[in-house]
HTML snippet that shows the backbone in 3Dmol.js (N, CA, C, O; Angstrom):
<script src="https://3Dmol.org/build/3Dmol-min.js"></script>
<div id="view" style="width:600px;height:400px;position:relative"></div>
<script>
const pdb = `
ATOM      1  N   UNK A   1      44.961  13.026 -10.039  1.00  0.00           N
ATOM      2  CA  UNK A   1      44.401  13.672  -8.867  1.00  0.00           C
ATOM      3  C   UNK A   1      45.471  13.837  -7.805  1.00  0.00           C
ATOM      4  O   UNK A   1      46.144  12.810  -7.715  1.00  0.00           O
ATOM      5  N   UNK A   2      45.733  14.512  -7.220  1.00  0.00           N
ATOM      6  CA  UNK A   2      47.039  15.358  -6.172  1.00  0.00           C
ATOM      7  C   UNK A   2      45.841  14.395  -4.999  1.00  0.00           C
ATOM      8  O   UNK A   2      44.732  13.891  -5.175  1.00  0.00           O
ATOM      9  N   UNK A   3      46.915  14.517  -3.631  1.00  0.00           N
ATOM     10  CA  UNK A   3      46.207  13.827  -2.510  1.00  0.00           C
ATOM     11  C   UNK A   3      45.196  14.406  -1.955  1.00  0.00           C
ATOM     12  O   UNK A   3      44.169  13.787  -1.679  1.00  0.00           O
ATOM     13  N   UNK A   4      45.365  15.685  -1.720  1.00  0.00           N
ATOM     14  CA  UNK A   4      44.269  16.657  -1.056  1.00  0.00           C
ATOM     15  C   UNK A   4      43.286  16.638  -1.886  1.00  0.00           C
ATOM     16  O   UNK A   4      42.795  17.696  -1.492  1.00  0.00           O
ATOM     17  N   UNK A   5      42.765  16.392  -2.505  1.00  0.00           N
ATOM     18  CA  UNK A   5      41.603  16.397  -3.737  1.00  0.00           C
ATOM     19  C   UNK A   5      40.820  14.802  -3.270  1.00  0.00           C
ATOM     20  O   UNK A   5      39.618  14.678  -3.036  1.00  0.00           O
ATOM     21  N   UNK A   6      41.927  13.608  -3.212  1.00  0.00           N
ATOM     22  CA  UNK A   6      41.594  12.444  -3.074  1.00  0.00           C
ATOM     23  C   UNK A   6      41.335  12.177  -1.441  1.00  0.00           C
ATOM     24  O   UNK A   6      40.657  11.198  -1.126  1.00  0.00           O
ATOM     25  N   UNK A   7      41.801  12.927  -0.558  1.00  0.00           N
ATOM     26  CA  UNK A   7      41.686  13.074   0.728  1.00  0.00           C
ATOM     27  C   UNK A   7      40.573  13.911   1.033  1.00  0.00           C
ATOM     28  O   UNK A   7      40.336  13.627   2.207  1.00  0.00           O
ATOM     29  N   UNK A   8      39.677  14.851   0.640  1.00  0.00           N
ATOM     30  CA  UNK A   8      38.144  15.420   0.476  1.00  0.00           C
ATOM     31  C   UNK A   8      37.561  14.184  -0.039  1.00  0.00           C
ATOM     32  O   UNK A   8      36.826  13.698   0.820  1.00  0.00           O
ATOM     33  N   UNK A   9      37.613  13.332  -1.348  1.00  0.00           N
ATOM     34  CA  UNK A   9      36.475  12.970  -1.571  1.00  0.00           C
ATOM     35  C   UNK A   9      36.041  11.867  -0.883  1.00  0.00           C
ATOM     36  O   UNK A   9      34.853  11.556  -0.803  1.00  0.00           O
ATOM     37  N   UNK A  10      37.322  11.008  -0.172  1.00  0.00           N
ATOM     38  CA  UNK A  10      37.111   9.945   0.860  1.00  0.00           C
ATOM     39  C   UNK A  10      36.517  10.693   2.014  1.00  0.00           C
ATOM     40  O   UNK A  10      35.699  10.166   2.768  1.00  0.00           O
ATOM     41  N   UNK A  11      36.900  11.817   2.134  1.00  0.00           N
ATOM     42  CA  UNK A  11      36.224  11.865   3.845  1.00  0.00           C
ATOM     43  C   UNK A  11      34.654  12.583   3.495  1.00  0.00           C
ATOM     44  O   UNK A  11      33.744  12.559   4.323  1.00  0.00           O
ATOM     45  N   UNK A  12      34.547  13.089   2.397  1.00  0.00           N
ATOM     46  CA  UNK A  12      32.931  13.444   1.779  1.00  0.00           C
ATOM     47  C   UNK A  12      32.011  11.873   1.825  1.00  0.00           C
ATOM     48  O   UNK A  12      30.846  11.952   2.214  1.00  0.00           O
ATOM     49  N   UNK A  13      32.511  10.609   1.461  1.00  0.00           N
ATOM     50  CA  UNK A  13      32.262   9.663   1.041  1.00  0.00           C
ATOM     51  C   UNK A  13      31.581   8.870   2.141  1.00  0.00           C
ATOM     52  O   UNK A  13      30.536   8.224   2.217  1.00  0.00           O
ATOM     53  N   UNK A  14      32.788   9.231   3.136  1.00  0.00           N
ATOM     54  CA  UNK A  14      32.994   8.321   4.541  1.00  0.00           C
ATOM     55  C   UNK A  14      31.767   9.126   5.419  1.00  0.00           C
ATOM     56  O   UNK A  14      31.134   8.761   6.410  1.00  0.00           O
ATOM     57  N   UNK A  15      31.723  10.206   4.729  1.00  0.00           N
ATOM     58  CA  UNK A  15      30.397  11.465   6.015  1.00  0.00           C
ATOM     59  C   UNK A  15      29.234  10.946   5.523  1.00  0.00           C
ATOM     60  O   UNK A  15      28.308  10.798   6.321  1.00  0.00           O
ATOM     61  N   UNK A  16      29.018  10.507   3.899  1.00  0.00           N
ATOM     62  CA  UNK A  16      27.491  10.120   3.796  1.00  0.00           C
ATOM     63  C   UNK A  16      27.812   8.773   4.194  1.00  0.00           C
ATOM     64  O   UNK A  16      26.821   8.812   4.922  1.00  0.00           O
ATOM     65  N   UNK A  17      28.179   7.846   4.357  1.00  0.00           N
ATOM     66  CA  UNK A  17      28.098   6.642   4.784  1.00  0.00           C
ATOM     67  C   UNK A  17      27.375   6.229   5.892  1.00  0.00           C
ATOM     68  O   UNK A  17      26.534   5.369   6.152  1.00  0.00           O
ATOM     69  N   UNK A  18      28.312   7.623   6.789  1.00  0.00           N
ATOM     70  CA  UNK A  18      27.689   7.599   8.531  1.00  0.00           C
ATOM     71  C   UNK A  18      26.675   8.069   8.525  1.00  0.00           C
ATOM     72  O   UNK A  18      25.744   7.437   9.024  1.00  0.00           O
ATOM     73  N   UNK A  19      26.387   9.738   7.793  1.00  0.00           N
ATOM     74  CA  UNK A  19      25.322  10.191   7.990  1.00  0.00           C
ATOM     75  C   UNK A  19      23.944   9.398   7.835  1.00  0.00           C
ATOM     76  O   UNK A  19      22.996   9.497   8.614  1.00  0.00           O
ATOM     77  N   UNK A  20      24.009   8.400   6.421  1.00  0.00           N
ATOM     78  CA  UNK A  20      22.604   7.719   6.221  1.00  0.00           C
ATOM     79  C   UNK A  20      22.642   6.472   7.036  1.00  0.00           C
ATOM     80  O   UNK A  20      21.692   5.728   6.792  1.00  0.00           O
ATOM     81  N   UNK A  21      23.442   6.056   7.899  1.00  0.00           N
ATOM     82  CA  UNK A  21      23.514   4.554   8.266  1.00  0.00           C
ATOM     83  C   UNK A  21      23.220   4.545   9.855  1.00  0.00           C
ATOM     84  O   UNK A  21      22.685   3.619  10.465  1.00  0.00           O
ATOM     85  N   UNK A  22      23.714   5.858  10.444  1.00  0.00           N
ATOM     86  CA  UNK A  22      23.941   6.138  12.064  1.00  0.00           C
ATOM     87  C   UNK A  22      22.914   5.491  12.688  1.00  0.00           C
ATOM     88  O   UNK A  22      23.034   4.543  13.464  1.00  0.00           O
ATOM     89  N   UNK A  23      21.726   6.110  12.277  1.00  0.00           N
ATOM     90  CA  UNK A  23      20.591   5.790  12.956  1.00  0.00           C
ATOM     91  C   UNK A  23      19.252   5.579  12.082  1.00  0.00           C
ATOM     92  O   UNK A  23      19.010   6.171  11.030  1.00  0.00           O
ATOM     93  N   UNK A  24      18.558   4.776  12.611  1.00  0.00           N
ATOM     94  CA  UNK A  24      17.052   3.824  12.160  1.00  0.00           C
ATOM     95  C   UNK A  24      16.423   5.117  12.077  1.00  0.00           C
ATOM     96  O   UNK A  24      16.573   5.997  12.925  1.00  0.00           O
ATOM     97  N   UNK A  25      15.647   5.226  10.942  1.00  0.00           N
ATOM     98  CA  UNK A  25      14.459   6.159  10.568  1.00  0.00           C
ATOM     99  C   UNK A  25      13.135   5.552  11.109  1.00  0.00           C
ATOM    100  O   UNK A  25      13.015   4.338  10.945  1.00  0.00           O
ATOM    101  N   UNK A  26      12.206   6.157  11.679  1.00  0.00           N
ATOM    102  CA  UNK A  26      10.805   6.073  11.947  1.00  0.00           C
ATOM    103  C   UNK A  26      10.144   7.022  11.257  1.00  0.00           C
ATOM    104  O   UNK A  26      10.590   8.167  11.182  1.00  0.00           O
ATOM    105  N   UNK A  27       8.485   6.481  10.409  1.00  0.00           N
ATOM    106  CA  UNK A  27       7.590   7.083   9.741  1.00  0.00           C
ATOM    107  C   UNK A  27       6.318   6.576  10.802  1.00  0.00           C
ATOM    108  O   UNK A  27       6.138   5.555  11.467  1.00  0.00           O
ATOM    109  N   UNK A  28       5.683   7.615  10.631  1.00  0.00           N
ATOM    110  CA  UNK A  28       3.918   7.627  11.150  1.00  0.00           C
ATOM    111  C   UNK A  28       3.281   6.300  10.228  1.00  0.00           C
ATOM    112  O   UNK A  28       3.752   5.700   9.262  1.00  0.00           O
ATOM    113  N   UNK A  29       2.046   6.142  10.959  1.00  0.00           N
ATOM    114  CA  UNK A  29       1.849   5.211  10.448  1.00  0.00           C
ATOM    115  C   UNK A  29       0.775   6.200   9.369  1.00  0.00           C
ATOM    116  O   UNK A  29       0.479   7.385   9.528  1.00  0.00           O
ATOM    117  N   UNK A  30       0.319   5.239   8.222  1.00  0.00           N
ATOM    118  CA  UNK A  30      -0.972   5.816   7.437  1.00  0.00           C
ATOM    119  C   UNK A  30      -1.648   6.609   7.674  1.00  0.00           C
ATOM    120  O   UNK A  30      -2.563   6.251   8.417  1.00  0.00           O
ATOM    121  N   UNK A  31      -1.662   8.074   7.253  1.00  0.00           N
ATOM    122  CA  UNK A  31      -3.034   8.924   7.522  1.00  0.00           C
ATOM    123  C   UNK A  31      -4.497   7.904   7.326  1.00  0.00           C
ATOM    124  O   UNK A  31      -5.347   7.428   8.078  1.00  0.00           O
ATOM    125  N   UNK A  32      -4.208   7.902   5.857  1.00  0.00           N
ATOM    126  CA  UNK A  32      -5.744   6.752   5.351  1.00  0.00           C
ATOM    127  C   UNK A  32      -5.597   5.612   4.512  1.00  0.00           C
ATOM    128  O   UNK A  32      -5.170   5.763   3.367  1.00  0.00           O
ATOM    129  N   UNK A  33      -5.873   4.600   4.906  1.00  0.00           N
ATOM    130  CA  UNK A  33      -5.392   3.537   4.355  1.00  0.00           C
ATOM    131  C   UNK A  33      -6.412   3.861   2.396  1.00  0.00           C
ATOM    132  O   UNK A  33      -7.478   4.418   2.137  1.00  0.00           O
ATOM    133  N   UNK A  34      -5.494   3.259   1.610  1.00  0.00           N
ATOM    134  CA  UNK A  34      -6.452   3.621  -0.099  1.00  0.00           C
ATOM    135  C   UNK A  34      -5.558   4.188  -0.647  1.00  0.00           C
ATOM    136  O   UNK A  34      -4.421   4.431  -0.244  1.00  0.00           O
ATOM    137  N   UNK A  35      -6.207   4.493  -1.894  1.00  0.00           N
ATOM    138  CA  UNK A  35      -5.736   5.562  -2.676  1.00  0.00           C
ATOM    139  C   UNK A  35      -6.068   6.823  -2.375  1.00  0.00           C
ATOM    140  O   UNK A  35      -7.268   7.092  -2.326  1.00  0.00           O
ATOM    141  N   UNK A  36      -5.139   7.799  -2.126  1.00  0.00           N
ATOM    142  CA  UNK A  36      -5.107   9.198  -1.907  1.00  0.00           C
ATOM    143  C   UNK A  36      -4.447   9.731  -1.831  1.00  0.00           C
ATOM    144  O   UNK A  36      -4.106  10.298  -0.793  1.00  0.00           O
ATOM    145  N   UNK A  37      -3.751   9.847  -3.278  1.00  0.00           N
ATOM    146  CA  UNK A  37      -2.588  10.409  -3.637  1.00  0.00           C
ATOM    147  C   UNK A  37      -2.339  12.545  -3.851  1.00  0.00           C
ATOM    148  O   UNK A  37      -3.053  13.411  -4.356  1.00  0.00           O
ATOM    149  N   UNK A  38      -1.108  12.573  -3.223  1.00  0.00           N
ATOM    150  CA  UNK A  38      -0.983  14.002  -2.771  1.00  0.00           C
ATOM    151  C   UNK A  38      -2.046  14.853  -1.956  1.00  0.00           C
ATOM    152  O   UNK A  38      -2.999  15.579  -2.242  1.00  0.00           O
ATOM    153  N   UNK A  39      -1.378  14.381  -0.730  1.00  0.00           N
ATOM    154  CA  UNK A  39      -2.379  14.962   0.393  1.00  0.00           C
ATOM    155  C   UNK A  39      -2.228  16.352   0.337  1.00  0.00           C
ATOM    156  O   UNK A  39      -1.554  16.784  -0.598  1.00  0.00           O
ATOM    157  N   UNK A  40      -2.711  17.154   1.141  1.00  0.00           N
ATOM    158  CA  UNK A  40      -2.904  18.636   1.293  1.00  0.00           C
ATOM    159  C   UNK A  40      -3.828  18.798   3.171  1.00  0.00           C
ATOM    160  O   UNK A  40      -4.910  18.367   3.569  1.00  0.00           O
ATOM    161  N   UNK A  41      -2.823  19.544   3.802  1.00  0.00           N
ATOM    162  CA  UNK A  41      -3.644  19.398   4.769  1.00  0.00           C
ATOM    163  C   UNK A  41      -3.342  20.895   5.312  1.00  0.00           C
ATOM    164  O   UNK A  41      -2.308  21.512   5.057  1.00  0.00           O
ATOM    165  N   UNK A  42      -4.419  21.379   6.106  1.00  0.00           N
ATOM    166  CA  UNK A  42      -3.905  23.191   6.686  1.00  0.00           C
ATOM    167  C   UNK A  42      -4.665  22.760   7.859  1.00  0.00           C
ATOM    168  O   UNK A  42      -5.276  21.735   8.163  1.00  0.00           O
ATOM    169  N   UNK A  43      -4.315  24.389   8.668  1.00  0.00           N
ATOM    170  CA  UNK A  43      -5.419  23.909  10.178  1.00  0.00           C
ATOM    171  C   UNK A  43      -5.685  25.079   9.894  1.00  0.00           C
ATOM    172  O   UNK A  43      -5.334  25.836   8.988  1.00  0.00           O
ATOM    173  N   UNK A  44      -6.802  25.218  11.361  1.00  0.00           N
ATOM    174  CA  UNK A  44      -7.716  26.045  11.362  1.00  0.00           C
ATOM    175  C   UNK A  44      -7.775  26.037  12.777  1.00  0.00           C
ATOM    176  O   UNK A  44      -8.509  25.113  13.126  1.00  0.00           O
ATOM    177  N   UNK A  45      -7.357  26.616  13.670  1.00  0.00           N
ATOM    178  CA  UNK A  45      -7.323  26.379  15.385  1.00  0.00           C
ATOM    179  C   UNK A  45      -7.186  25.059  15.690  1.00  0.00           C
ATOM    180  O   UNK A  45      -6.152  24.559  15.248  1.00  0.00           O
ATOM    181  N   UNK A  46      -7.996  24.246  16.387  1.00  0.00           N
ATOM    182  CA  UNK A  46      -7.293  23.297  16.630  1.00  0.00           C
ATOM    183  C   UNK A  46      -7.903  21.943  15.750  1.00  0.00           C
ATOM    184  O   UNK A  46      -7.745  20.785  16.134  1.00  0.00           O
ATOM    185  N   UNK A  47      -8.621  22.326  14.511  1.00  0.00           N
ATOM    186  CA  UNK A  47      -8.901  21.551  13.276  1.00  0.00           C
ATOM    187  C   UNK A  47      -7.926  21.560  12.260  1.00  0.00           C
ATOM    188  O   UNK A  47      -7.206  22.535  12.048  1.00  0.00           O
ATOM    189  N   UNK A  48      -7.870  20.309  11.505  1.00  0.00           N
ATOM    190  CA  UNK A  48      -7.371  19.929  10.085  1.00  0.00           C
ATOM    191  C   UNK A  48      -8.124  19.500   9.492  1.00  0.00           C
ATOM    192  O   UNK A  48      -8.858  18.612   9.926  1.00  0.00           O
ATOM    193  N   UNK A  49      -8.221  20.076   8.049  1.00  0.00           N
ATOM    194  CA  UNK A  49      -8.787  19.724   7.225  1.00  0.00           C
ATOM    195  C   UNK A  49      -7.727  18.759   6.057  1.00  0.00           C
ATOM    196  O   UNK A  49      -6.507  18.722   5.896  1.00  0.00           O
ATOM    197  N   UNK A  50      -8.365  18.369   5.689  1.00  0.00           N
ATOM    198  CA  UNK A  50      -7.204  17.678   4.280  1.00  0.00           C
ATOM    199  C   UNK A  50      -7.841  17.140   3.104  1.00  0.00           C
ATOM    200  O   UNK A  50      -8.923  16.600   3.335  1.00  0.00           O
ATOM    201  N   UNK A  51      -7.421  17.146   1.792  1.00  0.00           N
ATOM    202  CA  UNK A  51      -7.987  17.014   0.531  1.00  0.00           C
ATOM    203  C   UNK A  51      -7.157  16.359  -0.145  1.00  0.00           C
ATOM    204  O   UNK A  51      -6.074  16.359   0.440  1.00  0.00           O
ATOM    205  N   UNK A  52      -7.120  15.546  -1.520  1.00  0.00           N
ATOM    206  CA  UNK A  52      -6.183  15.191  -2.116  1.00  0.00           C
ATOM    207  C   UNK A  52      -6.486  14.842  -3.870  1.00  0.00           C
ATOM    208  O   UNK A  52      -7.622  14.873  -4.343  1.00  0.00           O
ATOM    209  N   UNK A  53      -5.644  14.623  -4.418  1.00  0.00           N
ATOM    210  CA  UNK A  53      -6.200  15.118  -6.016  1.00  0.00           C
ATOM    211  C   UNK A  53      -6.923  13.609  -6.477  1.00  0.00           C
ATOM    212  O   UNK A  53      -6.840  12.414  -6.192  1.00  0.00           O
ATOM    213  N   UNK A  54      -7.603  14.430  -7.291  1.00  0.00           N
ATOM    214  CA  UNK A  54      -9.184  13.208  -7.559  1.00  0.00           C
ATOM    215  C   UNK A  54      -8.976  13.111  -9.335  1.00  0.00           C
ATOM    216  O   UNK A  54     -10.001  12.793  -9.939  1.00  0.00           O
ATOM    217  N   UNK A  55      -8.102  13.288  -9.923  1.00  0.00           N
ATOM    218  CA  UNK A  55      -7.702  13.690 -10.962  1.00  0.00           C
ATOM    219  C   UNK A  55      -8.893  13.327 -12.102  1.00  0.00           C
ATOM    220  O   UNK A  55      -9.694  14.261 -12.052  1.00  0.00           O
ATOM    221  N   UNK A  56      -9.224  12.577 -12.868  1.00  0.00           N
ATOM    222  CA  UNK A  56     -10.441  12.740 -13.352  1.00  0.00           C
ATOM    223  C   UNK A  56     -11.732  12.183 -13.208  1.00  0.00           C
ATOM    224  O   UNK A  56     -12.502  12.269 -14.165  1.00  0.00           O
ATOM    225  N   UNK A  57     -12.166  11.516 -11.961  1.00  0.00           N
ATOM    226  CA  UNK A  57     -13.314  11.105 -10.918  1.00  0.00           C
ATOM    227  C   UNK A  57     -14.125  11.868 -10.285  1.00  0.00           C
ATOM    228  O   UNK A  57     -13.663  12.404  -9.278  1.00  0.00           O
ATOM    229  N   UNK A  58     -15.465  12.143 -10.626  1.00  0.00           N
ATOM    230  CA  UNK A  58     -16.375  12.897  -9.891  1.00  0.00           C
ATOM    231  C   UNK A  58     -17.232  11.775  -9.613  1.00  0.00           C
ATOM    232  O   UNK A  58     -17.473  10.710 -10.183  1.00  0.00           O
ATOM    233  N   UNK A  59     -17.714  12.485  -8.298  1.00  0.00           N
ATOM    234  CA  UNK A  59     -17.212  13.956  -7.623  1.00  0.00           C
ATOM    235  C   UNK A  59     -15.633  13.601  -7.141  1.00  0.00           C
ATOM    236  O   UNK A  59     -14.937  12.586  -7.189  1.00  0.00           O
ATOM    237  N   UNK A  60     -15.391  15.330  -6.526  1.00  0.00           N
ATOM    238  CA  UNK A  60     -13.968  14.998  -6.160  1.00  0.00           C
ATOM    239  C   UNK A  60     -13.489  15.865  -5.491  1.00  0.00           C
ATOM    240  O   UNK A  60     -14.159  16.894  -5.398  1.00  0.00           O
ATOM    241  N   UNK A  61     -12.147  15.804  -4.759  1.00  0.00           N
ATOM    242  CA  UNK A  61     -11.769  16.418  -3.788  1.00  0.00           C
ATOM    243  C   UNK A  61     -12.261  16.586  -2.739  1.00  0.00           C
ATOM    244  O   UNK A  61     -12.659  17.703  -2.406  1.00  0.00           O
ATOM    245  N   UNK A  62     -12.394  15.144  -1.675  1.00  0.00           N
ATOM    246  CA  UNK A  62     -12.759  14.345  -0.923  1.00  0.00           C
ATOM    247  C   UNK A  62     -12.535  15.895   0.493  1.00  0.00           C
ATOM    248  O   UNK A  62     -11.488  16.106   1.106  1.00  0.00           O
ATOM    249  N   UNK A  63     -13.090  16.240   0.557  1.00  0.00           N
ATOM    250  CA  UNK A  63     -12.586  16.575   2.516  1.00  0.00           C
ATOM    251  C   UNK A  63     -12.702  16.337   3.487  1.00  0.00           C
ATOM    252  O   UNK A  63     -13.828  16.521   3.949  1.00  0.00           O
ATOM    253  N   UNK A  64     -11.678  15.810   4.360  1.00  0.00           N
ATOM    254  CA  UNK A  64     -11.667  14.792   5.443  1.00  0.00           C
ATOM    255  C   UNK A  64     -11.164  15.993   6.811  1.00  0.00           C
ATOM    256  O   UNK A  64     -10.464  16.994   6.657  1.00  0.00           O
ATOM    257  N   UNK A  65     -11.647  15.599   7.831  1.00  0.00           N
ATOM    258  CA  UNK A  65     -11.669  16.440   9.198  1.00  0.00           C
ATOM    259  C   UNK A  65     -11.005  15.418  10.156  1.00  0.00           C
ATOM    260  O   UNK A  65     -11.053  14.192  10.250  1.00  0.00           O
ATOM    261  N   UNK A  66     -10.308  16.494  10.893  1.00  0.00           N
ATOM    262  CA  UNK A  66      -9.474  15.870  12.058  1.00  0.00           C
ATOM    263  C   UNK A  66      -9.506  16.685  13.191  1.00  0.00           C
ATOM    264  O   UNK A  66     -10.014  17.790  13.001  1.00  0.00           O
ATOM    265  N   UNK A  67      -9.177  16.488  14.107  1.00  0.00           N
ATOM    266  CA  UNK A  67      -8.400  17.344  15.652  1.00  0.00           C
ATOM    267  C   UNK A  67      -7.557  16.704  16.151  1.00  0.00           C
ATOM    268  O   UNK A  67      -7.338  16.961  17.335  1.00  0.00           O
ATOM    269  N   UNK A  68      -6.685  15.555  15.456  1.00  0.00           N
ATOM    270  CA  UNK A  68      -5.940  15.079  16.344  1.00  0.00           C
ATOM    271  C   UNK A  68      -4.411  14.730  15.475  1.00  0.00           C
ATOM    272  O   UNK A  68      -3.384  14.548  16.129  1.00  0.00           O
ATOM    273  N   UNK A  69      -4.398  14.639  13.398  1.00  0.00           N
ATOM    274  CA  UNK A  69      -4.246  14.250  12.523  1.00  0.00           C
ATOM    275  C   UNK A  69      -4.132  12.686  12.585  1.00  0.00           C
ATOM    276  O   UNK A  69      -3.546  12.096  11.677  1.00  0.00           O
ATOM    277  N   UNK A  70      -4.774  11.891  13.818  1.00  0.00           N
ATOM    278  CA  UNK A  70      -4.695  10.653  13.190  1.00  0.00           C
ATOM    279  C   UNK A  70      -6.106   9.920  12.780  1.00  0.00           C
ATOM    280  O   UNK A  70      -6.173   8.980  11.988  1.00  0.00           O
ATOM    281  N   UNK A  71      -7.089  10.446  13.380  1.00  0.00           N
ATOM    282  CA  UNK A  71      -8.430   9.340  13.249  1.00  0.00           C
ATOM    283  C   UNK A  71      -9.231  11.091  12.174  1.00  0.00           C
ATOM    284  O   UNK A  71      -9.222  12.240  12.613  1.00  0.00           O
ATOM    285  N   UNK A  72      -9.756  10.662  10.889  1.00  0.00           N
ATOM    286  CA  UNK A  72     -10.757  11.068   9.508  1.00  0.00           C
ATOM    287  C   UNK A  72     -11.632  11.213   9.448  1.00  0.00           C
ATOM    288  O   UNK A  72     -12.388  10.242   9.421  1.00  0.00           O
ATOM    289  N   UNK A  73     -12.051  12.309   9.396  1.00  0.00           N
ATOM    290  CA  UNK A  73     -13.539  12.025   9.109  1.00  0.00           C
ATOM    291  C   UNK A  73     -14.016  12.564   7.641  1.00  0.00           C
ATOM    292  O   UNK A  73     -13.893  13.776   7.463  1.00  0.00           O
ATOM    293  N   UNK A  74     -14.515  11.824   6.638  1.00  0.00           N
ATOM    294  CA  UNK A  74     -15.098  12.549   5.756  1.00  0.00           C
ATOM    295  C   UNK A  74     -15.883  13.558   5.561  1.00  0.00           C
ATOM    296  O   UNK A  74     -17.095  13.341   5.558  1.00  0.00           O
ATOM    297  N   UNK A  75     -15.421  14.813   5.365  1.00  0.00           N
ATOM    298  CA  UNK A  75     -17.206  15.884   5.920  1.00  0.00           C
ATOM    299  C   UNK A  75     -17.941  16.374   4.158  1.00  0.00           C
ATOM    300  O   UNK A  75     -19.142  16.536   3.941  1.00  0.00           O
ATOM    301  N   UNK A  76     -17.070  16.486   3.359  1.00  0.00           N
ATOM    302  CA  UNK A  76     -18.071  16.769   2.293  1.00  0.00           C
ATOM    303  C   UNK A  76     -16.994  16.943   0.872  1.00  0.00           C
ATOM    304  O   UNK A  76     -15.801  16.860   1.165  1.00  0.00           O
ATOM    305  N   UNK A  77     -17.256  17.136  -0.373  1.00  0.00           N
ATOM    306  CA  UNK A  77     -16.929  17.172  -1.261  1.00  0.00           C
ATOM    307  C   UNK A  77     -17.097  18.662  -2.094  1.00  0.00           C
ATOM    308  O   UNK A  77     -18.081  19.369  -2.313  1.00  0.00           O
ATOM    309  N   UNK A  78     -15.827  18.770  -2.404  1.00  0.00           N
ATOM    310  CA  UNK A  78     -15.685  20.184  -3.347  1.00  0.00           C
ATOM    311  C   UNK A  78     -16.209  20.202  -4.737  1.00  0.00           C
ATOM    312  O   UNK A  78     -16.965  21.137  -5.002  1.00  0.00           O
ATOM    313  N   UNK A  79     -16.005  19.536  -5.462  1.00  0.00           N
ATOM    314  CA  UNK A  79     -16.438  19.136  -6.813  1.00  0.00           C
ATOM    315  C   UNK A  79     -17.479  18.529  -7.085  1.00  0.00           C
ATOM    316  O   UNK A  79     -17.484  17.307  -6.943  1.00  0.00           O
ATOM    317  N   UNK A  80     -18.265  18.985  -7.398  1.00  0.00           N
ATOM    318  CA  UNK A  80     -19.724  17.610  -7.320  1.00  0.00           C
ATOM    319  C   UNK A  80     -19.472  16.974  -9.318  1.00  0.00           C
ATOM    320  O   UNK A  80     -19.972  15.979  -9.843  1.00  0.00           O
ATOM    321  N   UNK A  81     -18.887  17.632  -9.709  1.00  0.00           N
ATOM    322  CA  UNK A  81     -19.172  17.148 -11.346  1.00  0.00           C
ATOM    323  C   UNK A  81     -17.818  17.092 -12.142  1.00  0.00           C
ATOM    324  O   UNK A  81     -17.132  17.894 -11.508  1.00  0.00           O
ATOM    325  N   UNK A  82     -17.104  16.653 -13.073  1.00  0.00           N
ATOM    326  CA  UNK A  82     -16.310  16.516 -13.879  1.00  0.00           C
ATOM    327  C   UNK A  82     -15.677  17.941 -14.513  1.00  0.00           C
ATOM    328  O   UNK A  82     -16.107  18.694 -15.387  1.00  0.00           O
ATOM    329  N   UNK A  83     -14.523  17.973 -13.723  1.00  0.00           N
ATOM    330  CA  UNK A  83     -14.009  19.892 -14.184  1.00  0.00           C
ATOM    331  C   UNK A  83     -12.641  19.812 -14.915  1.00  0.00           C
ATOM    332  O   UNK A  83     -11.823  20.731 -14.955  1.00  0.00           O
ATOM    333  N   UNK A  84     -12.514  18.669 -15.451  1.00  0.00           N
ATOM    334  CA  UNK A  84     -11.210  18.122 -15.809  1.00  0.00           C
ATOM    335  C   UNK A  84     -10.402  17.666 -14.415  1.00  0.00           C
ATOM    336  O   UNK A  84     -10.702  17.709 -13.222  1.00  0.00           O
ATOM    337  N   UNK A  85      -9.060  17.140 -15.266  1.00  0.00           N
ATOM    338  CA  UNK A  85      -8.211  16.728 -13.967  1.00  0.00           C
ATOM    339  C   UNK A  85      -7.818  17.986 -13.032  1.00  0.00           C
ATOM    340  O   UNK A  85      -7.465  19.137 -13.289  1.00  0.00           O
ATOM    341  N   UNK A  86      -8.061  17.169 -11.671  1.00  0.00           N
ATOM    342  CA  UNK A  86      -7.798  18.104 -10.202  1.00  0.00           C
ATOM    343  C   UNK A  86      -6.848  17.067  -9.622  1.00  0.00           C
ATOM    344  O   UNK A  86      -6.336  17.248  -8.517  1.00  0.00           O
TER     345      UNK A  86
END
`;
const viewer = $3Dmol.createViewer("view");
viewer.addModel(pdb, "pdb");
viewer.setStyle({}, {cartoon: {color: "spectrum"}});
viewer.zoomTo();
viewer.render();
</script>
């Protein structure tokens, strides 16, 4: 390896070092505490709705209501019967 080749990959090396270390990451806390795996959420003015896969459990595809995305409300169910995995 010639220097300039070895002089990129140290300073490529040295940039992710800083980049992932610089500063503390913060996450939200829990939409919903459980199982509810792969959320899905859209709005609608100043509503959210959100759903998530029920894969072979009926009923299923839970829909939960918001206006704020932190406090749920359950409002009703898409699936009432066994349609294969969702």
């Amino acid at each position: 390896m010639n220097s300039t080749r070895i002089n990129k990959l140290i300073l490529s090396l040295l940039f992710l070092c800083l980049a992932t270390t610089g500063r503390a990451q913060t996450f939200p806390r829990l939409l919903l505490s459980g199982d509810y795996p792969d959320p899905s959420i859209i709005r609608e003015g100043k509503d959210f709705y959100m759903t998530n896969s029920s894969f072979n459990y009926a009923p299923g595809l839970l829909i939960w209501h918001s206006t704020d995305l932190v406090n749920w409300t359950p409002i009703a169910r898409a699936l009432h019967a066994l349609d294969g995995s969702v």
